[in-house]
Backbone as a ProteinNet text record, in pm:
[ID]
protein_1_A
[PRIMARY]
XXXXXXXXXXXXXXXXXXXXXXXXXXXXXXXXXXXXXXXXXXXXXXXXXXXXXXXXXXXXXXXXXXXXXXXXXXXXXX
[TERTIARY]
-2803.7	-2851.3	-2748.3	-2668.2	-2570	-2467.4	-2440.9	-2283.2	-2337	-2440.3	-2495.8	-2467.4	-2508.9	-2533.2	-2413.7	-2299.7	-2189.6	-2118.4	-2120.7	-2019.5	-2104	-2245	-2270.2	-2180.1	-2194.9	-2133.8	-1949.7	-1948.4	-1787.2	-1718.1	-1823.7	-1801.7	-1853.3	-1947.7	-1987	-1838.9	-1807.7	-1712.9	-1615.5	-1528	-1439.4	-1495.3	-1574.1	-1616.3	-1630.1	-1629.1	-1658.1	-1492.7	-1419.2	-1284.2	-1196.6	-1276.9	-1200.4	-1239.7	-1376.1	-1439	-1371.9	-1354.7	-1240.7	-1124.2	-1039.7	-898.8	-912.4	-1047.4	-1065.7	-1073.4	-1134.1	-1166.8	-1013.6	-956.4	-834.3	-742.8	-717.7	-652.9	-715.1	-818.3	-907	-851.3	-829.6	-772.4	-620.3	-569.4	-424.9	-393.6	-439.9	-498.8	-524.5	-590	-666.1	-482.3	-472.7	-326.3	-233.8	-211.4	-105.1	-106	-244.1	-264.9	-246.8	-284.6	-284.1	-117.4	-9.8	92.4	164.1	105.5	153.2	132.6	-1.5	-60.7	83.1	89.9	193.2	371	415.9	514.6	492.6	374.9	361.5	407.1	320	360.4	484.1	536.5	713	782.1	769.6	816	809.7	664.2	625.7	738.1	707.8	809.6	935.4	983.8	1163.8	1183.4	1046.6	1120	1046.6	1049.4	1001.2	1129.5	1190.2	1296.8	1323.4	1177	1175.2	1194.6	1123.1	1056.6	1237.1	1301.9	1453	1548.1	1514	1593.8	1563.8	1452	1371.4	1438	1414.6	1473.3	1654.5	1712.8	1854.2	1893.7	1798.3	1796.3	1773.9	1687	1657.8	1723.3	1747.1	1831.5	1945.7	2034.8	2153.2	2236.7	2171.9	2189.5	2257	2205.4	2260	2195.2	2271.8	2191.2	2208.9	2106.2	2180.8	2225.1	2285.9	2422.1	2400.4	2444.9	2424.1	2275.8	2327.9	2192.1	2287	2204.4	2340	2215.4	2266.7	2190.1	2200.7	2125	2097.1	2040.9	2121.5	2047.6	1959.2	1853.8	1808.1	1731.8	1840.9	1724.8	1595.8	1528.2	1383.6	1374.6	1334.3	1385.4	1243.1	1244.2	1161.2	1041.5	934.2	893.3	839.9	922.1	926.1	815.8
-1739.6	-1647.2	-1535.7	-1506.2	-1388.9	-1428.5	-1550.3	-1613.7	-1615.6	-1669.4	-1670.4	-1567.6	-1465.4	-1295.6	-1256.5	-1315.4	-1246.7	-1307.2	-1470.4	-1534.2	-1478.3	-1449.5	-1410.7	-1275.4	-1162.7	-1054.2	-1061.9	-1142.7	-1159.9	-1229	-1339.4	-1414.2	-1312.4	-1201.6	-1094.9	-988.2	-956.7	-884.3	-954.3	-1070.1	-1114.7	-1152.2	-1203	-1186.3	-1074.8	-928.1	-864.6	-779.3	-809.7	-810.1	-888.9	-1003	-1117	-1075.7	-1002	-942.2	-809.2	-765.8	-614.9	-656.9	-791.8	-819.6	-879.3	-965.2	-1001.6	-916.5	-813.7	-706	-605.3	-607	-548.3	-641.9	-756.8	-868	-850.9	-841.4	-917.9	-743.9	-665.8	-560.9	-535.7	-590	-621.5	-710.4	-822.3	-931	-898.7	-802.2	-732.2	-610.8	-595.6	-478.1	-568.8	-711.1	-784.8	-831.5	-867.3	-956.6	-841.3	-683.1	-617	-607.8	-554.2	-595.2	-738.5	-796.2	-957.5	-922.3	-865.6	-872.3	-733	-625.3	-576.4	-659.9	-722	-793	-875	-919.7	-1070.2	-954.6	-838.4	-751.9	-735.1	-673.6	-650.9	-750	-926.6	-976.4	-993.7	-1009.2	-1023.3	-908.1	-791.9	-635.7	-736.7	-762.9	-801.8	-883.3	-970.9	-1074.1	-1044.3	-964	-857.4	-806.4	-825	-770.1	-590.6	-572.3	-427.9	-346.3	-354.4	-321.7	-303.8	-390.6	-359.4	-288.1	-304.6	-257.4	-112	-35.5	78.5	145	16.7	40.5	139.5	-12.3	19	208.1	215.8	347.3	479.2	424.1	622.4	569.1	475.8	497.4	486.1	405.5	380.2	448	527.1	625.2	546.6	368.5	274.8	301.9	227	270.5	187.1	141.4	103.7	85	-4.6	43.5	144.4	264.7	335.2	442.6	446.9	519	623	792.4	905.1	906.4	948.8	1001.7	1128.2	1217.4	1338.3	1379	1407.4	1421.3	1618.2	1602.1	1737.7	1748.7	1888.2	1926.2	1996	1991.1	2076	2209.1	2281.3	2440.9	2461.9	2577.1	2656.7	2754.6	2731.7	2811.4	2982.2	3057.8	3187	3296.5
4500.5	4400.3	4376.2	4487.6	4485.6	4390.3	4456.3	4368.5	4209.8	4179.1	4074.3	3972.5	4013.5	3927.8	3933.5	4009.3	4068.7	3976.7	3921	3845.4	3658.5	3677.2	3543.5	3502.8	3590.4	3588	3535.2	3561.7	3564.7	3442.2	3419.6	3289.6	3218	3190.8	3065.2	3038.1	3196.1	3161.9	3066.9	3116.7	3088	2927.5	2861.3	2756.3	2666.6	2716.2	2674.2	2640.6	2706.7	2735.5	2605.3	2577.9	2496.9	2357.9	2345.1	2203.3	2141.3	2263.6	2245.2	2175.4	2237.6	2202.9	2044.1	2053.1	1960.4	1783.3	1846.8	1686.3	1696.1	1782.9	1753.9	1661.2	1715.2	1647.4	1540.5	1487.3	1395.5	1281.6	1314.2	1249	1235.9	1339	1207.3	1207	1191	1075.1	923.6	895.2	821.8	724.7	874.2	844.1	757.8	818.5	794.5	685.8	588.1	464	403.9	395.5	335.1	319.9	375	386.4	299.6	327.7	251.7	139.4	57.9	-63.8	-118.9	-71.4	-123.5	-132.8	-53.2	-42.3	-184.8	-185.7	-293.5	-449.9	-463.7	-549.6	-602.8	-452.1	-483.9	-549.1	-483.1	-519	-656.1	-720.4	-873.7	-953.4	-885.9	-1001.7	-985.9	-876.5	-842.5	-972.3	-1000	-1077.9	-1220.2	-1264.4	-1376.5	-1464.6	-1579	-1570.6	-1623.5	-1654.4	-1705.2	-1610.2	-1517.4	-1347.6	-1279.5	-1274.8	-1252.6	-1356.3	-1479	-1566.4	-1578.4	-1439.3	-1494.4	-1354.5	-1237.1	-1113.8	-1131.3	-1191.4	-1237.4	-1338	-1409.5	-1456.2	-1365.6	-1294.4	-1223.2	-1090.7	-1043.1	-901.1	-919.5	-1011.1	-1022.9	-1115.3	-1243.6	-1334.6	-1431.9	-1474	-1564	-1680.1	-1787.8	-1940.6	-2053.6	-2130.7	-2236.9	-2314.1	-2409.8	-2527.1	-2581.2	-2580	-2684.8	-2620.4	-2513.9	-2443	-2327.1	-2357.4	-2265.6	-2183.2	-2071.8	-1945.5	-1888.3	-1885	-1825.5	-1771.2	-1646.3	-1506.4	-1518.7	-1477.8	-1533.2	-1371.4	-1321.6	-1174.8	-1231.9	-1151	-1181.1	-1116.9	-1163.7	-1140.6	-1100.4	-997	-902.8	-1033	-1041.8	-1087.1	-1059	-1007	-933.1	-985.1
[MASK]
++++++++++++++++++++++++++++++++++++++++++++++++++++++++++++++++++++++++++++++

């Protein structure tokens, strides 16, 4: 009867142990698709050609034909 209660006790823990690991996993799982679903995004803009041609403008300071660029800092409103 001892061994009994003694191997139930042990199998709850250890179960209860495996449910813990389990909902952690089970949350970045959750982290990771969310992640993927932005990646799948990026990839869609990458292959967008406005989305780069917009990229190419404000990071690279490119332009086109017949297009001036002016870089304008933004001033402190005091």
């Amino acid at each position: 009867m001892v061994i009994t209660i003694f191997t139930l006790h042990s199998q709850n823990s250890v179960l209860e142990q495996k449910l813990e690991k389990k909902q952690l996993l089970e949350k970045e799982m959750a982290k990771l698709e969310l992640m993927e679903r932005d990646l799948y995004d990026e990839i869609a803009n990458l292959n967008n050609l406005e989305y780069i041609s917009e990229i190419a403008r404000r990071d690279y300071f490119l332009s086109k034909p017949g297009e001036i660029i002016f870089k304008v800092t933004p001033t402190s409103s005091d």
